[in-house]
C-alpha positions in Angstrom: 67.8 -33.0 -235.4 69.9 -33.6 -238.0 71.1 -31.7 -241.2 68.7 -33.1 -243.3 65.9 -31.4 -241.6 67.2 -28.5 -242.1 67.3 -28.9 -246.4 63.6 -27.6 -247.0 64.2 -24.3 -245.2 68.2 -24.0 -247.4 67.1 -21.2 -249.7 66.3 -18.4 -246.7 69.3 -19.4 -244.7 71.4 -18.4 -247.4 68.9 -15.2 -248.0 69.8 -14.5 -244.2 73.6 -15.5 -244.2 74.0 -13.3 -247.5 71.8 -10.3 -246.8 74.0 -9.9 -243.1 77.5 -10.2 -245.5 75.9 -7.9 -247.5 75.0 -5.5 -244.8 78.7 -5.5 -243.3 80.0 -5.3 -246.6 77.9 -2.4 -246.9 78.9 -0.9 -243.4 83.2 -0.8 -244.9 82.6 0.3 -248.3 80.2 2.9 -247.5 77.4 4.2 -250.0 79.2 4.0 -252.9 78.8 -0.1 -252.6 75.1 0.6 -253.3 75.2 -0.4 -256.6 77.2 -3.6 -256.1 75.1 -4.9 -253.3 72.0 -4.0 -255.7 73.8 -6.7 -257.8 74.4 -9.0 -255.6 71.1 -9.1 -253.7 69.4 -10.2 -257.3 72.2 -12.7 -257.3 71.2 -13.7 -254.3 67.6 -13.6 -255.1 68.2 -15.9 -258.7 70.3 -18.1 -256.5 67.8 -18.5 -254.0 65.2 -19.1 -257.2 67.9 -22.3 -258.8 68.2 -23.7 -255.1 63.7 -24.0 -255.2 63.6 -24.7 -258.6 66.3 -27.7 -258.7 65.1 -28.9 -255.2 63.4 -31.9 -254.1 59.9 -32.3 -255.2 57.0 -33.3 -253.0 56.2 -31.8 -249.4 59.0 -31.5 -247.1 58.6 -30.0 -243.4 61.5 -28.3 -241.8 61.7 -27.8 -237.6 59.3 -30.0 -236.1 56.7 -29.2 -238.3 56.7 -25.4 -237.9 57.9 -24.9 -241.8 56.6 -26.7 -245.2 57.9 -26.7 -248.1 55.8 -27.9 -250.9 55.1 -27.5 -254.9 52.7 -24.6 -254.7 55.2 -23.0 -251.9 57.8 -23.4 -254.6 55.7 -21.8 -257.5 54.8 -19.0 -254.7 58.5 -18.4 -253.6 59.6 -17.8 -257.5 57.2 -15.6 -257.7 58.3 -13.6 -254.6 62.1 -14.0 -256.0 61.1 -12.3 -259.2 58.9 -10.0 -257.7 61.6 -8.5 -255.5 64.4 -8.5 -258.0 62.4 -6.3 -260.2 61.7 -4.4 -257.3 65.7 -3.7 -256.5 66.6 -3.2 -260.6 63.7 -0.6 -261.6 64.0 1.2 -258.5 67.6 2.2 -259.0 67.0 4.7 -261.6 64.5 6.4 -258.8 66.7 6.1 -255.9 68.9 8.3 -257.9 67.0 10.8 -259.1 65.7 11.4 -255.6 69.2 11.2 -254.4 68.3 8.2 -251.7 71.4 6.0 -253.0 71.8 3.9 -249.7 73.4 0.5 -249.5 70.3 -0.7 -246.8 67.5 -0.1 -249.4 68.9 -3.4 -251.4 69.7 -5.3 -247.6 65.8 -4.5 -246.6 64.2 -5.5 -249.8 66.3 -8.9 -249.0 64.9 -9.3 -245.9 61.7 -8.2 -246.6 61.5 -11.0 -249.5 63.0 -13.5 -246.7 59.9 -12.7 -244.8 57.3 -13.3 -247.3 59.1 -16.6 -248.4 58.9 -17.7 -244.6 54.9 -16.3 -244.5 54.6 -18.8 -247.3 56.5 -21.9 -246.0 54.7 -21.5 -242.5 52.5 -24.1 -241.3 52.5 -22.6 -237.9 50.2 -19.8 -236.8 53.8 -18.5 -234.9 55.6 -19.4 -238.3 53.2 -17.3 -239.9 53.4 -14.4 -237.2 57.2 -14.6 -237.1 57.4 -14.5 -241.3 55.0 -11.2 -240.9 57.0 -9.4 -238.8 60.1 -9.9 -240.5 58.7 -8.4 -243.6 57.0 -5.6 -241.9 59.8 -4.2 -240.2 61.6 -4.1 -243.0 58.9 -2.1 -244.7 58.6 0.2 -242.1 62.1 1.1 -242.7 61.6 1.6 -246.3 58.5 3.5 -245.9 60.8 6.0 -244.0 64.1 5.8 -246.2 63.8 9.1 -247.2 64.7 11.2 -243.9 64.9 14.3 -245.3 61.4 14.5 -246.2 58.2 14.9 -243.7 56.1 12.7 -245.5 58.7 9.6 -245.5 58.8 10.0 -242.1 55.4 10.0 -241.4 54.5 7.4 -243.8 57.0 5.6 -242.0 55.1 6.2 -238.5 52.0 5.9 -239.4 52.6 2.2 -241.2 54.3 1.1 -238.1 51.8 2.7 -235.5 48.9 0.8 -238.2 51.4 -2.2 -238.3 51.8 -2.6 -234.3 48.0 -2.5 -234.0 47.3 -5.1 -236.3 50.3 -7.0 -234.9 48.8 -7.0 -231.1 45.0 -7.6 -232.6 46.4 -10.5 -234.7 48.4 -12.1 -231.9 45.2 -12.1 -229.4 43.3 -13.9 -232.2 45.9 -16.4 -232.2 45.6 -17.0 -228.2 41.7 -17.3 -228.8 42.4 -19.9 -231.0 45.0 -21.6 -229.4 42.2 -21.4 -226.6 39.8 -23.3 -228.3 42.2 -25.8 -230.3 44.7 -26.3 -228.1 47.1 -26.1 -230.8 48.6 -23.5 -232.9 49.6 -25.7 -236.0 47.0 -25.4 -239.5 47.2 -29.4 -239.9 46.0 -29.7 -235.7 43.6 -26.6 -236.4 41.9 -28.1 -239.6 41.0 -31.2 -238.4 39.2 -29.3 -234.4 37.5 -27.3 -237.0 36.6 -29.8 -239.6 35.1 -32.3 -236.8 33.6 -29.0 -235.3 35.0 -29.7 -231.4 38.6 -29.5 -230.3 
């Protein structure tokens, strides 16, 4: 496998490399780096947005297949990018008032976002399931940020206990059709159910 495989999946590699820089940079400096790593994550995010936007056209697939990288995945991504960005600036203002300045809330939006990108890009049902739970567990974190407070923490328990349901439910739909199929990928699974037979 060479380097060049590796190109279509480039923007959330460097989500992943800069959102664990960011978390250690977080770790030394303490809370008071919240609002640079705020920064820096919607750097991240815009950089993350150039890298799509002035990448190769056309469809691309990454890692034998298991990740695709076309226009509407592009289009879909940017979307995602600015979607979160927002997210991290409007929230600041918030995070303050309620006093939950933490340098993590930026570093899980990050990886939240890197999740949804890799939800889009899948072409995999275990792509797909891998991209979800990224994302969720990240969420589940940030439905609990605030500790001090019963209902963070319950909102926080009941979206994972909800969250590990529909993860085990999801995953035995994915063996019934891997049953059936024989395959888990969308290109193998459209053509068994376009003909109608595996």
């Amino acid at each position: 496998m060479t380097m060049a495989d590796f190109l279509p999946a480039l923007p959330e590699a460097m989500l992943a490399v800069v959102g664990m820089a960011l978390l250690m940079y977080g770790v030394f400096r303490g809370n008071r780096s919240t609002l640079q790593v705020s920064w820096l994550t919607v750097a991240a995010f815009a950089a993350a947005g150039l890298m799509l936007w002035f990448g190769p056209e056309g469809r691309q697939l990454a890692f034998a297949g298991l990740f695709v990288n076309d226009d509407f995945a592009v289009f879909m991504k940017l979307l995602v990018l600015a979607g979160s960005a927002f997210a991290v600036i409007m929230s600041r203002r918030y995070m303050e008032l309620e006093e939950l300045v933490r340098f993590e809330f930026p570093v899980l939006v990050l990886y939240a976002t890197l999740g949804m990108m890799m939800m889009i890009s899948a072409n995999n049902l275990i792509a797909l399931y891998l991209g979800l739970e990224l994302q969720s567990l990240c969420l589940y974190v940030l439905a609990a940020i605030n500790r001090d407070r019963q209902r963070s923490s319950e909102a926080g328990l009941k979206y994972f206990v909800l969250g590990a349901l529909s993860s085990g439910l999801l995953l035995y739909g994915i063996s019934l059709i891997y049953g059936f199929a024989g395959s888990t990928s969308f290109e193998a699974l459209a053509l068994a159910f376009a003909d109608g037979a595996p």
